[in-house]
C-alpha positions as CSV (number, residue, x, y, z in Angstrom):
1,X,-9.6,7.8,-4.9
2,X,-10.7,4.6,-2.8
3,X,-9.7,3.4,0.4
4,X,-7.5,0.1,0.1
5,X,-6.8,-2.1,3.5
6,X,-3.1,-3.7,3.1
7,X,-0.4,-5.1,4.7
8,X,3.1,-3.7,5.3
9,X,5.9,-5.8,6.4
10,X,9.0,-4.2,8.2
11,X,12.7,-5.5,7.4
12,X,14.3,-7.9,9.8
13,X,17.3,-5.4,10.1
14,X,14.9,-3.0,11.5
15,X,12.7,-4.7,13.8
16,X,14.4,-3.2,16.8
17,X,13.1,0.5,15.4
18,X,9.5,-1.0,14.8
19,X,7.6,1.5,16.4
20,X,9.8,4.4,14.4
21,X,8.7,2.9,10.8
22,X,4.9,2.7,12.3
23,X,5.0,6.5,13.1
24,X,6.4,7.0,9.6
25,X,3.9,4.9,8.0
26,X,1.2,6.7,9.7
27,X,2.9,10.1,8.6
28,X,2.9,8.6,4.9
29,X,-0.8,8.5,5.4
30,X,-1.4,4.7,6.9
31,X,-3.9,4.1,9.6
32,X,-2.9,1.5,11.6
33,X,-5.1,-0.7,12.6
34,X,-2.8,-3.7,14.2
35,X,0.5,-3.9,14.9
36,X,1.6,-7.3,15.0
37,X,5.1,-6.7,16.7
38,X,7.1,-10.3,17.2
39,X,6.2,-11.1,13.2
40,X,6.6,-7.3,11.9
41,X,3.7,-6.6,10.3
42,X,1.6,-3.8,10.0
43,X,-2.0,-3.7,8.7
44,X,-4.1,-0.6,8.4
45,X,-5.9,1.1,5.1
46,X,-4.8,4.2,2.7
47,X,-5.9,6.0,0.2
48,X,-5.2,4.2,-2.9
49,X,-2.6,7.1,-4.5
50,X,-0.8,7.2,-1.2
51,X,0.5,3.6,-1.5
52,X,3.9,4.7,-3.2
53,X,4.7,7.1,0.0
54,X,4.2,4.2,2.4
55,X,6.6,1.3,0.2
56,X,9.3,4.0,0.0
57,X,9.4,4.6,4.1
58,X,12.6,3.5,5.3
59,X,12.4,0.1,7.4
60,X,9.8,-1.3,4.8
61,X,10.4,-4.2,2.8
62,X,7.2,-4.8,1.1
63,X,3.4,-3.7,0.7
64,X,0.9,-6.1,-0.1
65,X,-2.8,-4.4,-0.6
66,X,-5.7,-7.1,0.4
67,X,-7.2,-8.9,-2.3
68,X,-10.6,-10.6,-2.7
69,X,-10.5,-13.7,-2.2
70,X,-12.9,-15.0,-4.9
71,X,-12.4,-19.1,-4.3
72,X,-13.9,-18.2,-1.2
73,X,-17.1,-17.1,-2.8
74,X,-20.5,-19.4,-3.3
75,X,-21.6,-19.3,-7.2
76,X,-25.2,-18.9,-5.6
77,X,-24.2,-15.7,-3.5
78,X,-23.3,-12.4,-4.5
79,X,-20.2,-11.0,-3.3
């Protein structure tokens, strides 16, 4: 399966016990890449089947995988 970056965003309720739900993410199989502390975020990639392990930690509230931004994109240039 592929590689997918996305973005995992920890409950409000549990932003004092943000670096426990990182250690669990990373046990569900996320590498972290940032940790964005004062907004509780956490970006880092995964392998694609993995994605269910890391929404169902406890502390998360939602996973959001990256998406291609294709307004972005020139009609002239290949992605």
């Amino acid at each position: 399966m592929a590689r997918i970056r996305l973005t995992v965003l920890v409950r409000d309720t549990w932003r004092d016990r943000y670096p426990q739900v990182v250690e669990h993410c990373r046990q569900a199989g996320l590498a972290v890449e940032r940790e964005l502390v004062a907004v509780g975020v956490i970006v880092g990639s995964i392998e694609e089947e993995l994605l269910v392990a890391v929404s169902r930690v406890e502390g998360v509230s939602a996973v959001e995988p990256e998406r291609a931004n294709r307004a972005l994109e020139s009609p002239d240039r290949p992605a």
